[in-house]
N, C-alpha and C positions, 0 to 999 in steps of 0.2 A: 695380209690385209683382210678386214673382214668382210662380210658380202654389201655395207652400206661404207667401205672405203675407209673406215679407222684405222689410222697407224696412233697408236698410242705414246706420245713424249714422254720419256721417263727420265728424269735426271736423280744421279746418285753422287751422293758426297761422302767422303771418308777419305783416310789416310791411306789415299792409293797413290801410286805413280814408282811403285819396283821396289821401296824401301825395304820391304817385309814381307818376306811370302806366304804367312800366316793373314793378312790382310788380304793378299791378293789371291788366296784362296778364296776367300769370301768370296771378294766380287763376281771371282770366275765363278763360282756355283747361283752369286744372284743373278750374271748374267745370262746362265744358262739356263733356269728357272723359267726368266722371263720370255725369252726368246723360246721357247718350245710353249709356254699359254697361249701367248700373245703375238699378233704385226707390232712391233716395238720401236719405236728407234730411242737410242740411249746415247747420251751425256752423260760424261762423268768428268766432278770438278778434280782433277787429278793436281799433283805437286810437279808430275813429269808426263803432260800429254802424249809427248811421242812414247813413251814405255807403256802409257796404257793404249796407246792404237795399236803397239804393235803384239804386246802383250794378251789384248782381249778383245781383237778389233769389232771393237765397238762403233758408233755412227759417228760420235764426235768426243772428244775430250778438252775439256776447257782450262788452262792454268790459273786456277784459283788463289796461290797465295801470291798472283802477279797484278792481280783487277783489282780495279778499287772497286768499290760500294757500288758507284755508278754504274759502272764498265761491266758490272755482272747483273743489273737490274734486267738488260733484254734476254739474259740465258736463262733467266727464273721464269722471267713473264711467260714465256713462250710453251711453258711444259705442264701437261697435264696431270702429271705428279711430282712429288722431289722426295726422295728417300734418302736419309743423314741415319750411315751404317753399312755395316755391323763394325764392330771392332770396340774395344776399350779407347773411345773419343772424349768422354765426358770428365773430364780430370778438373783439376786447378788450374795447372798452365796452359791446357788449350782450349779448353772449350767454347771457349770467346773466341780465336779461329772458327770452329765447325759449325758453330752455330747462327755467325754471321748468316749464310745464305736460308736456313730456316727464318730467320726473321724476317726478313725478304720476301721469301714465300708466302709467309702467312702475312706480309701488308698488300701481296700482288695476289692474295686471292683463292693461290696456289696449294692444292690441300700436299700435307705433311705426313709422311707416315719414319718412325721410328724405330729403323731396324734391326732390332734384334743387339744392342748395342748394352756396353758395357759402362757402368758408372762407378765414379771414386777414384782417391780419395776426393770430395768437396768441401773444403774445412773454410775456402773464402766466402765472407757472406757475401757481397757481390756479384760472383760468379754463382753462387744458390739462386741468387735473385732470378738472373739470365738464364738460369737453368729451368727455374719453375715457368718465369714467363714462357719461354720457349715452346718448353713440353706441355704444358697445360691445353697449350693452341693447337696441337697434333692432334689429326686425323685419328691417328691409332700408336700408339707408344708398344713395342713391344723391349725388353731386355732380356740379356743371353741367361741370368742364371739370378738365384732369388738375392745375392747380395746384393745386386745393381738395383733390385728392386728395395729394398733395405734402406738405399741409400739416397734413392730418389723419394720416399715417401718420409724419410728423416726430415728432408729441406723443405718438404711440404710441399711434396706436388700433387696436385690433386685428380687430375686426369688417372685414368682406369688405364694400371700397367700389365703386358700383360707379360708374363716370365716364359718365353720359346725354349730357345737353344742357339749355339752358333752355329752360323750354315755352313762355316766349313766342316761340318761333321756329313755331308754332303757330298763333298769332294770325289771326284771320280778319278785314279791314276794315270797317267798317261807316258806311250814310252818314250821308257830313255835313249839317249841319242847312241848314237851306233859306238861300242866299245866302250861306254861308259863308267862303267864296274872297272874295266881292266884300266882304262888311264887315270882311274882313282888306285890305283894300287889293291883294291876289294874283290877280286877274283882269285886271292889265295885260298888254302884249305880251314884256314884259321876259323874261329867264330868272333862274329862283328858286334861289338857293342857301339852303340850310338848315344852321343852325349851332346846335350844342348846348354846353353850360358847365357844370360842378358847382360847386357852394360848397365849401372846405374844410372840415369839419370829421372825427368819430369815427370815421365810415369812409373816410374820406381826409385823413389826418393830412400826409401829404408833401408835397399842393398847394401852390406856391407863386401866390397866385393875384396878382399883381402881372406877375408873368413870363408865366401864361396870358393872363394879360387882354391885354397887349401884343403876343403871339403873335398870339392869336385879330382883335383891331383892324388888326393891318397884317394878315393874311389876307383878311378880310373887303374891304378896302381895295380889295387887288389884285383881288380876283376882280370887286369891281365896275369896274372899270376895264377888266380883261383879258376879261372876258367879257362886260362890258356889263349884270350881272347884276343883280335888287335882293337884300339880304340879310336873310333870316327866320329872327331867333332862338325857338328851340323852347324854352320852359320845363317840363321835365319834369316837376318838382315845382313848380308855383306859389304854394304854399301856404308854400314853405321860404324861401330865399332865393336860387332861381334867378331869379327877375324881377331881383331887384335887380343881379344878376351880369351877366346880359344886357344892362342899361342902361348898366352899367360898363362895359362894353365897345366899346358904341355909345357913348359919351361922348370914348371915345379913339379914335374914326372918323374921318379925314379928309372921308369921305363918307358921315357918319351922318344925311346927310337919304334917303340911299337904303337904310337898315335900318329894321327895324320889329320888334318884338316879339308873336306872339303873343297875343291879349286875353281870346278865347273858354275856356269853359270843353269841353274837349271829353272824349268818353271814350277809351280805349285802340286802339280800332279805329276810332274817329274820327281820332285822330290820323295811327294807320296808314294813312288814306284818305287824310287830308293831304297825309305826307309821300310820297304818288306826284306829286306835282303838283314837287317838286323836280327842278333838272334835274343837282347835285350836292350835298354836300352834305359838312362838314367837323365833327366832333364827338370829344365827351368822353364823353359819358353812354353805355356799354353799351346801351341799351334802344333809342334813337336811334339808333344804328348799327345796330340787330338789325331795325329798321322800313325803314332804306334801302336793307338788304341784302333783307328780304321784297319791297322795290318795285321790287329791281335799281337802284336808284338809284344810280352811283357814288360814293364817298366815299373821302374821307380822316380817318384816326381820327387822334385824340390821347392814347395811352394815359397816364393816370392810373395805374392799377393792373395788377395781374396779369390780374384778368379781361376786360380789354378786351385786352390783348397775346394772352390765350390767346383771343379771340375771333376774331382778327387773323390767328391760329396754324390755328386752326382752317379759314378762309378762304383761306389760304395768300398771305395780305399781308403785308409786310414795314415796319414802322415802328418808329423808335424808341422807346423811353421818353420821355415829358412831357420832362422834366427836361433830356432832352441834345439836346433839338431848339431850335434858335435860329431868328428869322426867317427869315434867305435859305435855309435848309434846309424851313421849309415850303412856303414861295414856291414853291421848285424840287418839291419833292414833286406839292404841289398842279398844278402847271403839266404836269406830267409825268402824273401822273393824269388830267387832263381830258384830253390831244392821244391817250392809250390807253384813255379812257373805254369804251369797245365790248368791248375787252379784260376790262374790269375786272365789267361785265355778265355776261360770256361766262361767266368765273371763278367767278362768286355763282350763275349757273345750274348751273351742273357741280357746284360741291362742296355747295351748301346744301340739296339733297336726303338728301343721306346725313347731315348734320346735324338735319332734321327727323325723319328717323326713331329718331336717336337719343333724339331727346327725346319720341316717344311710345314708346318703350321704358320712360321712368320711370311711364307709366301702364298699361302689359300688365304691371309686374312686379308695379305697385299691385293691381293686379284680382286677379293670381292668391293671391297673399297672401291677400286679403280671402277671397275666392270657396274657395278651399281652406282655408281656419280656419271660414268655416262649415257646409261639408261636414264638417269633422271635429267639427266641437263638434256638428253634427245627428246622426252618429253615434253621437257615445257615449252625448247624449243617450235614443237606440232604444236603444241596450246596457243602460242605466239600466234605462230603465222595463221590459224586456225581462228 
């Protein structure tokens, strides 16, 4: 609390509630941010309240895809900020979900700041519409990497974007639960490749996942062969259809007695702790990359989307698109990545500092925003009464 008694309302919306631990990374690093500037107390419109109370115990969690319109009118009204982010939210099929409570916002008063968030594909004009209007009304727009700004200024938004970083690149590890490594079968002498896979669906319409699947099995293959390795698939989201995706894949193993699946239920910086015990490590999932890259851990990505390429961009690694990469071209990738591995280390220490600062950049602009709207509104208040 400050010395004239501010606790600051902060509500935060995104795709939280345990789905994704690439998500709830985030949150854990905005909640931590906040809470060491600021007396805070914080809301979050979550899918599953009680997984973010207990997951990030936060002051309250609201079930937002359960309120109507009305029913969330008094959780907007009441906050001295509302932050819609980070994560890849701004798509086709949801954004009219996320965006609901921004609009809200900005009729209750309520300023808006845009964090650090991911945009695309937007191909409905409709949803451009609801996208411009929205964002235009923001306090302050920031996005995670310069496609989302590409793509926001395609549909014509006109507000000043500003391009951060994702905060999970922030993330601090936390330890693993007692025996952890051993009841994953991951305390033998072997060396541990780590592999991640997304499911197709609304926010990756393009996946062809017959073609990954077959990609990612002869990879997994070679590297147990070539490197003597075992292979540990990471399911981000457990809860979705990454389990099953991963079995998929091991089903199409020549040497799928030496793959294993992930079991434990772990948190965000659990996992981060995890994935240091990798000695390389081959994925799809953004967030899974952004944990290998925190552990120095080399890898090779499989871009899906824009935001893994712009991740990749950002790294200064060179990989194709999903789509136009065939076996022997990962084989050789991957093979050529491991014999430069040191290289590849070296690379993620040099440039992944100026990338972390980018992404606490999206919380100094949050603070002054905040911190300067209420020095002004305590102003006029004295002027008032004065």
């Amino acid at each position: 609390m400050n010395e004239d008694g501010t606790v600051f309302r902060i509500g935060i919306s995104g795709s939280y509630g345990g789905l994704n631990l690439g998500d709830e990374a985030i949150l854990a690093v905005m909640v931590r941010q906040l809470r060491r500037s600021l007396p805070v107390e914080i809301t979050v419109f979550s899918r599953n309240p009680r997984d973010t109370l207990q997951r990030h115990r936060v002051d309250r969690a609201v079930p937002v895809r359960e309120l109507s319109r009305h029913d969330i009118v008094p959780e907007i009204k009441r906050l001295d900020l509302f932050i819609l982010g980070g994560g890849g939210i701004l798509f086709d099929a949801e954004a009219r979900l996320y965006l609901r409570e921004v609009t809200l916002a900005h009729e209750l008063g309520v300023p808006v700041v845009v964090y650090a968030v991911g945009a695309g594909p937007l191909h409905d004009p409709s949803v451009q519409g609801l996208v411009r209007e929205a964002l235009d009304h923001a306090a302050l727009l920031t996005v995670r990497d310069q496609q989302s700004r590409h793509v926001l200024e395609g549909i014509g938004v006109q507000r000043e974007i500003v391009v951060t970083a994702d905060p999970a690149l922030l993330l601090k590890p936390e330890p693993l639960p007692r025996d952890a490594l051993k009841r994953e079968g991951l305390d033998g002498r072997r060396r541990l490749v780590g592999l991640s896979v997304r499911e197709p669906g609304v926010a990756a319409p393009d996946i062809n996942q017959h073609h990954y699947h077959a990609l990612i099995a002869n990879a997994a293959d070679y590297m147990v062969d070539r490197l003597d390795a075992d292979a540990v698939f990471v399911p981000m989201e457990r809860h979705v259809l990454d389990m099953q995706h991963c079995h998929a894949v091991i089903a199409q193993m020549s040497y799928a007695h030496r793959a294993t699946v992930l079991k434990g239920q772990y948190s965000s910086g659990q996992m981060l702790a995890l994935v240091r015990h990798f000695d390389f490590a081959v994925g799809m999932r953004l967030h899974f990359l952004i944990f290998a890259a925190l552990q120095r851990v080399p890898f090779v990505a499989l871009p899906y989307a824009p935001k893994v390429s712009g991740f990749l961009e950002d790294l200064q690694l060179a990989m194709p698109p999903l789509h136009r990469v065939n076996a022997g071209q990962l084989i050789a990738h991957i093979d050529r990545s491991w014999d430069l591995r040191r290289s590849l280390q070296e690379r993620i220490n040099e440039v992944l500092p100026d990338l972390q600062e980018r992404a606490r950049r999206t919380h100094r602009m949050t603070l002054r925003l905040l911190t300067g709207q209420a020095l002004a509104a305590d102003a006029a208040e004295q002027e008032v009464s004065t």
